[in-house]
C-alpha positions in Angstrom: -54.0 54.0 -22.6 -56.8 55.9 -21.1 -56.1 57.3 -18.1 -59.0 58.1 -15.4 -59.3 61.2 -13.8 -57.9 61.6 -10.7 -61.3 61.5 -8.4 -62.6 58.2 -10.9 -59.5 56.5 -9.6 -59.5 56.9 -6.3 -63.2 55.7 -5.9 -62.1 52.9 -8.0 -59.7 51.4 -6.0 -61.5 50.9 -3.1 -64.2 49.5 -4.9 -61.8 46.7 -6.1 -60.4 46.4 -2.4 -63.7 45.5 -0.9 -64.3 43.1 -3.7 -61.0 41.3 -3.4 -62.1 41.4 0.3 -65.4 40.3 -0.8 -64.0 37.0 -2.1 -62.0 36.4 0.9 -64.5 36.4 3.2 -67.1 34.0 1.1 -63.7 31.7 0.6 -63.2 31.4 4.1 -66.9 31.0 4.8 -67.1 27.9 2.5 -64.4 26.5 4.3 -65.3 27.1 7.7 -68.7 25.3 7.0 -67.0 22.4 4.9 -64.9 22.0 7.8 -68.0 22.0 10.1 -69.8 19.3 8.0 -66.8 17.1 8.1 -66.7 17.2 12.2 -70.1 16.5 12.6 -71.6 15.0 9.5 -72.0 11.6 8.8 -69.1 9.8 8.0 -69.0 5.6 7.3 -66.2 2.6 7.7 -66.5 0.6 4.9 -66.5 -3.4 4.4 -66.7 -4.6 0.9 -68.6 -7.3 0.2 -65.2 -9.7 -0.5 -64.1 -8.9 3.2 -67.1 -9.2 4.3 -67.4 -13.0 2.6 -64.2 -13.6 4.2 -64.6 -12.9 7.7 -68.0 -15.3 7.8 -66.3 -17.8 6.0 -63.4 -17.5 9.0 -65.9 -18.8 11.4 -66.7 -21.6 9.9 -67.4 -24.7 10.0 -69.6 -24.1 13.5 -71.2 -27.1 14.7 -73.5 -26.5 18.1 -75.9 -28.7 19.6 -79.7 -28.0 20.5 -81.3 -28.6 23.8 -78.8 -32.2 24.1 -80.9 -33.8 21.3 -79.6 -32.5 17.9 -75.8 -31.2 16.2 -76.0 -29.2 13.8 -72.9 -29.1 11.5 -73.0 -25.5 9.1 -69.9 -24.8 6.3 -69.2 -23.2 3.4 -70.8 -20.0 3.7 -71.6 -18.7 0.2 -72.6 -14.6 1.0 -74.8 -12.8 -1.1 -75.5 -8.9 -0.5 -79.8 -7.8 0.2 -79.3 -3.7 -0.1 -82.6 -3.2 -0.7 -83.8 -5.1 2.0 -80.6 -4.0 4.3 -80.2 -7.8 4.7 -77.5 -10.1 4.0 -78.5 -14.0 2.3 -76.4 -16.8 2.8 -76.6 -20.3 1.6 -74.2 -23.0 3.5 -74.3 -26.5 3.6 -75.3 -28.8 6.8 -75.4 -31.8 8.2 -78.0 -33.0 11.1 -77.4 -35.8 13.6 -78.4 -37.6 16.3 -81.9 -37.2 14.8 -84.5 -39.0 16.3 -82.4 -40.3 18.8 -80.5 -42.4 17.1 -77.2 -42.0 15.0 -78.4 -41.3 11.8 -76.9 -38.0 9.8 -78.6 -35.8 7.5 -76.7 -33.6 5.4 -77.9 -31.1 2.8 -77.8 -27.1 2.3 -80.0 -24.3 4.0 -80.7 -20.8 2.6 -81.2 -18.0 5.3 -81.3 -14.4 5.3 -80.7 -11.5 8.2 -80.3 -8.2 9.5 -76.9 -7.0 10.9 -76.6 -4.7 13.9 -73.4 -3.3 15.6 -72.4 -4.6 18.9 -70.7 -1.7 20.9 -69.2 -4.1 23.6 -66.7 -5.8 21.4 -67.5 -3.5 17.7 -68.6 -6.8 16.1 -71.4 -7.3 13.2 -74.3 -9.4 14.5 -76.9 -11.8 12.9 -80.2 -10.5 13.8 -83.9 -11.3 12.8 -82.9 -14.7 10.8 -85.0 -16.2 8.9 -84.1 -19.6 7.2 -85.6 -19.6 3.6 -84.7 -23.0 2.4 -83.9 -26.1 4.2 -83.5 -29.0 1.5 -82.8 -32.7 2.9 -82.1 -34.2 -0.8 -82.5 -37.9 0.8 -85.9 -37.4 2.4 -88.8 -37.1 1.3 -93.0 -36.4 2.4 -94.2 -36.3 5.7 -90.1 -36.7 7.0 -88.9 -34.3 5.4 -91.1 -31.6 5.9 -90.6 -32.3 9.6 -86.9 -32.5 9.0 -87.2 -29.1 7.3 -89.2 -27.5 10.5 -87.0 -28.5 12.5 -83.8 -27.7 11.5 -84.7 -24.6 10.5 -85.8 -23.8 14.2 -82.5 -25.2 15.4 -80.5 -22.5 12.6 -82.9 -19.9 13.4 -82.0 -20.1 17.2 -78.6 -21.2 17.2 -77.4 -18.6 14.6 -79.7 -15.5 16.0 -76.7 -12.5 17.4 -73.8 -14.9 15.7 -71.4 -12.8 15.1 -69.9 -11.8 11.5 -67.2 -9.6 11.7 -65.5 -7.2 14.2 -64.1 -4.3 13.6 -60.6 -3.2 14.1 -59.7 -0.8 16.9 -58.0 1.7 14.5 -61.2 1.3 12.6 -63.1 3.5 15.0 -60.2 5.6 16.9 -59.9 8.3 14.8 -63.9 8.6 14.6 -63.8 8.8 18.4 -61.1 11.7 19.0 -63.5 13.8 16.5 -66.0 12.6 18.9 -67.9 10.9 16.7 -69.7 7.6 17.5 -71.2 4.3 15.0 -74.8 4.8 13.9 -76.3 2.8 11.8 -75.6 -0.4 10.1 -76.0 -0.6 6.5 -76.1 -2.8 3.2 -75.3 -1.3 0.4 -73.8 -2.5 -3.4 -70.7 -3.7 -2.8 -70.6 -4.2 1.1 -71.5 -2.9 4.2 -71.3 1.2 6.0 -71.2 1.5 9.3 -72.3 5.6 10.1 -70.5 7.6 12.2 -72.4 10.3 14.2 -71.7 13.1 16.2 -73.3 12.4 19.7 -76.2 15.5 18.6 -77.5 13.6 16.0 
């Protein structure tokens, strides 16, 4: 064993102190800024897509009525995810009545699409921008059923505008709000939706 002379030594050791110490501090840097980005960075509350199909299919069958003339009658809601357009699709059957003015009942299946946005009031999910894609009467046919389709896609366009989705739970949010953090943005992703949580700076 080779032993160091006795000045070597002593300049060695507190060479290997202020390393040591070295590592301690950049350690406890990391962490102190790790900890930082998980108080203020984004975090997200998750809904997968199956939750997601299971809340809308919860509020169906909705039947409403346009300006006293028409009923509409929607149901089984099948949900189908748009990330790249942040935009959730739907297709759902339906049945029209009192059309005309008289008591005759159209029934067939609608294809929409829409944007979601987050409702602080009562922390739902909200239809916005929809946009009815399809609107098939299988029973009619030229001039009637192109007015058919105008029409009732006007009356699911206005009727299902801000309809709400899903809501979230208030333990959903509480712990977000004691690290004073608040929802952002409303996203569609694979696999579901992400709701951002901000800190108020951002």
């Amino acid at each position: 064993m080779r032993v160091l002379p006795l000045p070597l030594r002593f300049a060695a050791a507190p060479l290997a102190r202020w390393h040591v110490l070295l590592a301690l501090l950049l350690a406890g840097l990391v962490l102190v800024l790790g900890g930082c980005a998980a108080l203020t960075g984004p975090r997200v509350v998750s809904v997968s897509e199956a939750q997601l199909a299971q809340r809308i299919a919860e509020q169906f069958p909705v039947r409403r009525r346009y300006l006293e003339l028409f009923d509409l009658t929607l149901s089984a809601p099948r949900v189908r995810l748009i990330p790249a357009e942040n935009r959730v699709g739907t297709r759902m059957d339906f049945a029209l009545g009192d059309f005309w003015g008289d008591s005759r009942r159209f029934d067939g299946a609608l294809s929409l699409s829409y944007g979601l946005r987050f409702e602080p009031s009562d922390a739902s999910v909200r239809m916005t921008d929809v946009r009815v894609e399809a609107f098939d009467v299988p029973r009619l046919s030229g001039p009637m059923a192109n007015q058919a389709q105008r029409l009732g896609a006007l009356v699911a366009e206005h009727l299902l505008n801000d309809f709400s989705l899903h809501r979230f739970k208030p333990e959903d949010l509480q712990s977000a709000q004691r690290l004073g953090l608040r929802p952002g943005v409303l996203k569609v992703v694979p696999g579901g939706l992400q709701l951002e949580l901000t800190s108020p700076s951002h």
